[in-house]
Structure formats: structure tokens, C-alpha cells
C-alpha positions in Angstrom: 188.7 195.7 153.7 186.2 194.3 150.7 186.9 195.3 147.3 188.4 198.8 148.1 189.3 201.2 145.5 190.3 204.6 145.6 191.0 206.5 142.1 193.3 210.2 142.0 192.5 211.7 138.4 193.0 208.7 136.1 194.7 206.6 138.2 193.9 204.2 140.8 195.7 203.9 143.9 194.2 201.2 145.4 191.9 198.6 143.3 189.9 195.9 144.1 191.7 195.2 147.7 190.1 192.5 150.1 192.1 192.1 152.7 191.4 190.5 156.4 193.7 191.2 159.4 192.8 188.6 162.3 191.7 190.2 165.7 195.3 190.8 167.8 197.9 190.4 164.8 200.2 192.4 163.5 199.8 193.5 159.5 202.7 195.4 157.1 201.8 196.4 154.0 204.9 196.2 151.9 205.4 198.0 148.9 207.8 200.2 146.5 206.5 204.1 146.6 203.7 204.1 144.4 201.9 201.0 145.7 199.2 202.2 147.3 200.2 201.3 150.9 199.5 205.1 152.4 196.6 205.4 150.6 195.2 201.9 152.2 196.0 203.0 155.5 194.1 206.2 154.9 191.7 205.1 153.7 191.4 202.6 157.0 191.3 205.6 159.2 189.0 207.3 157.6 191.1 210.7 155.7 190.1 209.3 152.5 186.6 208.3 151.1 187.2 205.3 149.2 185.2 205.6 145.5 184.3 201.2 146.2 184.1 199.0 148.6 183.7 198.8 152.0 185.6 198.8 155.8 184.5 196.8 158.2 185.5 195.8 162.0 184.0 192.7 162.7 181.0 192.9 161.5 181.0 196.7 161.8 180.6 198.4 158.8 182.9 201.7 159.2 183.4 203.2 156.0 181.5 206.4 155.9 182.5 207.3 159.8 185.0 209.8 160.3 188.4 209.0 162.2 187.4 210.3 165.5 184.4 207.6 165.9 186.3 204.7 164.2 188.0 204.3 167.7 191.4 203.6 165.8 194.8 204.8 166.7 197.2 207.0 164.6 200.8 207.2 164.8 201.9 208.9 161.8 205.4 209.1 160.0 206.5 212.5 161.4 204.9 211.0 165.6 203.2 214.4 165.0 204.4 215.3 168.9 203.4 219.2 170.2 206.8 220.4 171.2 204.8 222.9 173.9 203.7 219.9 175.7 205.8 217.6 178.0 205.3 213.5 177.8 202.5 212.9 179.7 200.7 216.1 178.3 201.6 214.5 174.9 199.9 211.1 175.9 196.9 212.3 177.3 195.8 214.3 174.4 194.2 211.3 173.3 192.3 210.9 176.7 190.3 214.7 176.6 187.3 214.0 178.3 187.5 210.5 179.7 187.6 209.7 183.0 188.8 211.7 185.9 191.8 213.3 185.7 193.6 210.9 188.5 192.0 208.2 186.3 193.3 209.8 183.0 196.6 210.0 185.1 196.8 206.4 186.2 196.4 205.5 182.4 199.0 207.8 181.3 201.6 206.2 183.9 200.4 202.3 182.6 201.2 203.5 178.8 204.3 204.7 179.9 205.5 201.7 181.4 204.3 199.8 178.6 206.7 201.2 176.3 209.4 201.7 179.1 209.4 205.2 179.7 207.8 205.5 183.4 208.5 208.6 185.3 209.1 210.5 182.0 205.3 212.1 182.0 207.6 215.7 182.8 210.3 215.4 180.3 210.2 217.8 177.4 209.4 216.3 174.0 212.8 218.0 172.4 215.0 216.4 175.5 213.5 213.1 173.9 216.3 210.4 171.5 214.4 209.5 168.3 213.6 206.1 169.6 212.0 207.7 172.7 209.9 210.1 170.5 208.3 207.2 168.9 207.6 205.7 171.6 205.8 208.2 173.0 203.8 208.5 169.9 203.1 205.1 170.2 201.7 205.2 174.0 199.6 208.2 173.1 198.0 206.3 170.2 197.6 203.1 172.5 196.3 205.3 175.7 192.6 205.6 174.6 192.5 201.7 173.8 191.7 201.6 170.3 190.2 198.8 168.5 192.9 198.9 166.0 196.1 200.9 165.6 197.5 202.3 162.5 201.4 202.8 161.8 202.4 204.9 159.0 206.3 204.1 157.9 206.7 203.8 162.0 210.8 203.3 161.7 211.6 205.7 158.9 213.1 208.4 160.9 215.0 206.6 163.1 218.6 206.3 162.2 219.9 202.6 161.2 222.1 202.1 164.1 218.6 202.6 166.4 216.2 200.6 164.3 217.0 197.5 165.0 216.5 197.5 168.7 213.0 199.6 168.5 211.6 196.7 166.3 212.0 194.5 169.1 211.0 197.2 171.3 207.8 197.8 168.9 207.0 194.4 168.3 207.3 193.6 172.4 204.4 196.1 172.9 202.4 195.5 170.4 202.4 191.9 171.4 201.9 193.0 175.2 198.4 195.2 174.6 197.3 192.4 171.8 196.1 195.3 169.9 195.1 194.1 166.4 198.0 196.6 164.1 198.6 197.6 160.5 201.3 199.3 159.6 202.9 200.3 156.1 206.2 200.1 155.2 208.5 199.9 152.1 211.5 198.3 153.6 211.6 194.8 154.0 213.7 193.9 157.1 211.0 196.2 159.2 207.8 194.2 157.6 209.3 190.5 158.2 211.2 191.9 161.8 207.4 193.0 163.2 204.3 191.7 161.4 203.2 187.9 161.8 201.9 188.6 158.3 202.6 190.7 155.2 200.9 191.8 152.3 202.6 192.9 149.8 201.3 195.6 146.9 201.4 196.6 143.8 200.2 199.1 141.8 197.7 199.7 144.2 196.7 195.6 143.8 197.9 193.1 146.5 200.1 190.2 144.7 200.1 188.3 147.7 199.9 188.2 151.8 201.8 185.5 154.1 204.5 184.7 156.8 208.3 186.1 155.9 209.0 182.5 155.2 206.1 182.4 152.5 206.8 184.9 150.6 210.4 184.3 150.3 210.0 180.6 149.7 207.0 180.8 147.8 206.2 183.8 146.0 203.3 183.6 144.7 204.3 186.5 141.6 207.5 187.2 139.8 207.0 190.8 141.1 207.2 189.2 145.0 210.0 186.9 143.8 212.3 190.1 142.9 210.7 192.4 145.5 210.9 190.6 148.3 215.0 189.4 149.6 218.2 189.0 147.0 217.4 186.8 143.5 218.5 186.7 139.8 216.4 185.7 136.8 217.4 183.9 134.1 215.2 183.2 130.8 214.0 180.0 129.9 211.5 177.2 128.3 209.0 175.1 130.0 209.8 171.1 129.2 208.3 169.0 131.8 206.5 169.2 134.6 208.3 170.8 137.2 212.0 171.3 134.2 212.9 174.3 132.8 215.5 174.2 130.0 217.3 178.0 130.4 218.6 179.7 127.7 222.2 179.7 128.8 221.7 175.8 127.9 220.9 173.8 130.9 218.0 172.3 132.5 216.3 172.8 135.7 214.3 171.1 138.2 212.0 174.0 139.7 209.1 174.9 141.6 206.2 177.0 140.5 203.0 179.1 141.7 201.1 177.5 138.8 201.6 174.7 136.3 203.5 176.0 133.2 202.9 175.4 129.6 204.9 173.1 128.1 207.3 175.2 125.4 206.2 178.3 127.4 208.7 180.9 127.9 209.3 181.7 131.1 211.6 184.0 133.8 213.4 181.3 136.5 213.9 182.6 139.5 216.7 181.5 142.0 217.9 183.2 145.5 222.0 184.2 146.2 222.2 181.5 148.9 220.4 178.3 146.5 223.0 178.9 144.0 226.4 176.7 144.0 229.4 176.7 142.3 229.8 173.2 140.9 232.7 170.8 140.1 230.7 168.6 137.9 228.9 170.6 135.5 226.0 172.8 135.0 225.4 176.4 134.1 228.6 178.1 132.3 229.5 181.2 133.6 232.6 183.8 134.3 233.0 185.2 137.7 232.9 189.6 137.2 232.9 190.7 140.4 233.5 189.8 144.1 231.4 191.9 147.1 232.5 190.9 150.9 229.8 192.4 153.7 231.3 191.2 156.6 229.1 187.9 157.6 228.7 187.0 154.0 230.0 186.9 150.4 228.5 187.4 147.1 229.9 186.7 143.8 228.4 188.3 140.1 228.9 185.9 137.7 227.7 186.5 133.9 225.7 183.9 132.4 225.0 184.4 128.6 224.8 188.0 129.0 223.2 188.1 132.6 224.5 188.9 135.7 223.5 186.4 138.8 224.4 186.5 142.4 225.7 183.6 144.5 226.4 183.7 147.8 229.7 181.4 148.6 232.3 181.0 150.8 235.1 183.9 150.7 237.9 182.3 148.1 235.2 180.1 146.5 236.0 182.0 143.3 238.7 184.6 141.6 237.1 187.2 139.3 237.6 186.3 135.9 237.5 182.6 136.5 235.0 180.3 134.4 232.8 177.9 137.1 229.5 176.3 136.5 226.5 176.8 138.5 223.8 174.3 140.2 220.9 175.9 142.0 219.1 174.3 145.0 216.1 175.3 144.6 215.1 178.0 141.7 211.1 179.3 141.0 209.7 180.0 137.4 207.1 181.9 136.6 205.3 182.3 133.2 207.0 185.3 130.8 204.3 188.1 130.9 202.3 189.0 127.5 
């Protein structure tokens, strides 16, 4: 994608997007509703026209085809499955009019295995779990070899219990064809559980693109800092390089995207898990609230008005109780105008 843009009335859904997805990896576009992630991938396959820019594979310019000689594959939100036709009916839709039909039946049976459902080719698509359906959807989409294959919200039907496993399921077959995949999403633990890389939108923009580990550790935007995992904000001033002083009174040692102004105001970012409760000073705050989830604890403590969130051992803290607050490692990024 080269400077793609695609405008609805008076409002652009996607603008000014270059993004490149190396040949055999796996891409999630990450985004709230709104961000222009559907509209990306639509305009990948070809049911959109974009107003700018261009589509290219390789060196293949493809943005005026239509979808059928794109040679991409499709599997959309709702698997789109014909309920009058049984598995292996379902998977070789995508094969009408290649091959022989013992040929088209061998490739059927290979896509099958692939996603671990061989010998299903006669079972009805309603005797099918969730999990299974996709799958399905996902060997017809992969039958016909495409160059690329699309995913649109792949997981979202699935309930919570099964999503877990198909990632690993998805990700192991994806992996095993080494077909080069997008795939949009607005939940998190699905982008960083399948893609090797994520790009992560905005207002039809992209703020930034990277491994899990980059984006958490080193969001490039205060809107990928908040967006992306747990994290608080507190206000502050720019002193030094690399010091923030924060409003609630103390100063900081942080990181940041881009050197800040000296005397700057600025928004200081800091994760659950960097902040500390500390014995020998720092940032005054009164515990207001105590979650438990099972594997982990999190305390809200007010600071000057603001709540934060630290993630402590259970008993570190009573609600109501004043503690001070050191952070490990906290990320500022320049106030907007």
C-alpha cells in the first residue's frame, strides 16, 4: 500500500497509508471501530476503489483489478459458509474450474488436513463447533493458493473460552502454507497472539507498526501508549533531558519517542506492572480501590486528583492507606496543541 486514501462524504477513512507486509508474514491491523482497518482491507481486496494511491504485489501494480484476478483469499467475519453444501463442497468453491475433479479432490483432502479436519469433506456445515466453521472458511480461502490472504475480525465469533486455542491453531497454519496474511482486528491479545507484526490505526492514519514488544515498550504515540496494554498518565513538565518533574510534585527519569522541550508540558506515561509502592519516598498517593483477577493484583491509587494502576503483590496495600509511588520505567510524550 502507497499513500492510500479512501474518503466517505466528508470524511476520510483511510489517509495517506504506506504500509509494506514482507512476503510470508503475518500482519494485524489494530484499531478501535472507526480506524479505518475494514476499510484497508477492502480496499486490499479490491471491494473499494481507493480515491489515492496505489496497491501493489511485488512489483505488481493491482489497484484497479477486481477481487477475482487479484488472486487473494477472503475469509470474512461472518466465514460466509453455504449451509446447503457439506465441507468439502464448501472448500472447493474456491477451486470451479481448475484442475480435474480427482485433482480438485486431492487439494481439498490436503487443505483439510492442514487445518486438522481430514475425513470431514461429508460433514454438514451446521453439525460444525464454531472453531471448526472457521476453519473450514479458512481451508477454502487457502485451497486455490492465493498470493495473499485476507482475515476480516477472524476470532470475533468465537466464544472466549474457544479463542485461545484457535489462535494457536490459526497461527500454526498460517505458518505451515507461508502464505503472506493480513488480518484486522480491534482486540489486542488476538493481534500480538498471531501477527509477527502490527500496525496500529487511527483515524484512518497508522501511528505506528512493530513486534508486540515494540509497541508496548516503545510506543511511538501517546495514542499507542493508552491503546495498546494497561497504563495511567500523569501530567507533567519537561526539565532535563530524559526528567520529567509531574505535577503531583516529583521528578522522573523517562524515556521518550522524541526529545522534549525543556519547560514543555507533557502527559507521562507509566504501565501497571513498572509502578512500585515505595518505602522511601516518591509520588504521594492514597490507595481507593483493590481489584484481584486471579494470577494478578491491581491497586487504584489517587494521585492529585488522578487515578493510577499498580500492579502489586496481594496485601501490598489496604484501601485507604497513603504509600508513595516509584515507577520503573514511565514514557512521556509532548501535551498535544
Amino acid at each position: 500500500m502507497i499513500d492510500l486514501s479512501k474518503r466517505f462524504d466528508d470524511r476520510f477513512a483511510v489517509r495517506d497509508l504506506t504500509l509494506g507486509v514482507p512476503c510470508g508474514s503475518i500482519l494485524a491491523m489494530l484499531g478501535p471501530s472507526g480506524s479505518g482497518k475494514t476499510t484497508t482491507l477492502r480496499l486490499l481486496a479490491g471491494f473499494e476503489t481507493p480515491d489515492a494511491g496505489r496497491v501493489m504485489v511485488d512489483d505488481l501494480e493491482v489497484t484497479h483489478l477486481p477481487p477475482v484476478q487479484r488472486h487473494f483469499g477472503m475469509v470474512f467475519q461472518h466465514y460466509a459458509l453455504f449451509p446447503h453444501l457439506n465441507v468439502g463442497e464448501n472448500v472447493a468453491f474456491g477451486l470451479a474450474g481448475r484442475g480435474t475433479p480427482d485433482e480438485r479432490r486431492r487439494r481439498v483432502a490436503e487443505v483439510l488436513a492442514l487445518v486438522d479436519l481430514a475425513g470431514f469433506e461429508e460433514r454438514k456445515v451446521g453439525e460444525l463447533s464454531g472453531g471448526q466453521q472457521q476453519r473450514v472458511a479458512v481451508a477454502r480461502a487457502l485451497a486455490p493458493e492465493p498470493t495473499v490472504l485476507l482475515l476480516d475480525e477472524p476470532l470475533s465469533n468465537l466464544d472466549p473460552s474457544l479463542r485461545e486455542r484457535t489462535r494457536r491453531e490459526l497461527r500454526s497454519v498460517l505458518v505451515k502454507t507461508g502464505v503472506t496474511t493480513v488480518f484486522v482486528t480491534h482486540e489486542q491479545e488476538e493481534a500480538f497472539a498471531l501477527a509477527d507484526r502490527i500496525a496500529v490505526l487511527h483515524e484512518g492514519r497508522l501511528e505506528q507498526i512493530g513486534t508486540a514488544q515494540q509497541l508496548y515498550d516503545e510506543p511511538a504515540t501517546l495514542f499507542v501508549a493508552m491503546f495498546v496494554g494497561r497504563a495511567s498518565t500523569l501530567p507533567g513538565v519537561a526539565t532535563a533531558m530524559g526528567r520529567v518533574r509531574l505535577d503531583a510534585g516529583t521528578e522522573w527519569a523517562v524515556s521518550s519517542p522524541e526529545p522534549l522541550q525543556t519547560g514543555g508540558r507533557v502527559q507521562v506515561v507509566v504501565r501497571p506492572e513498572a509502578l512500585k509502592f515505595s518505602p522511601d519516598g516518591g509520588l504521594p498517593g492514597t490507595v481507593r480501590e483493590y481489584r484481584y483477577t486471579g494470577a494478578r493484583a491491581f491497586f487504584q491509587v489517587e494521585v492529585s486528583g488522578a487515578l493510577v494502576e499498580v500492579e502489586a503483590p496481594i496485601g501490598a496495600a489496604e484501601i485507604g492507606q497513603s504509600v508513595r509511588l516509584s515507577a520503573a520505567a514511565a514514557r512521556a510524550f509532548p501535551d498535544q496543541p
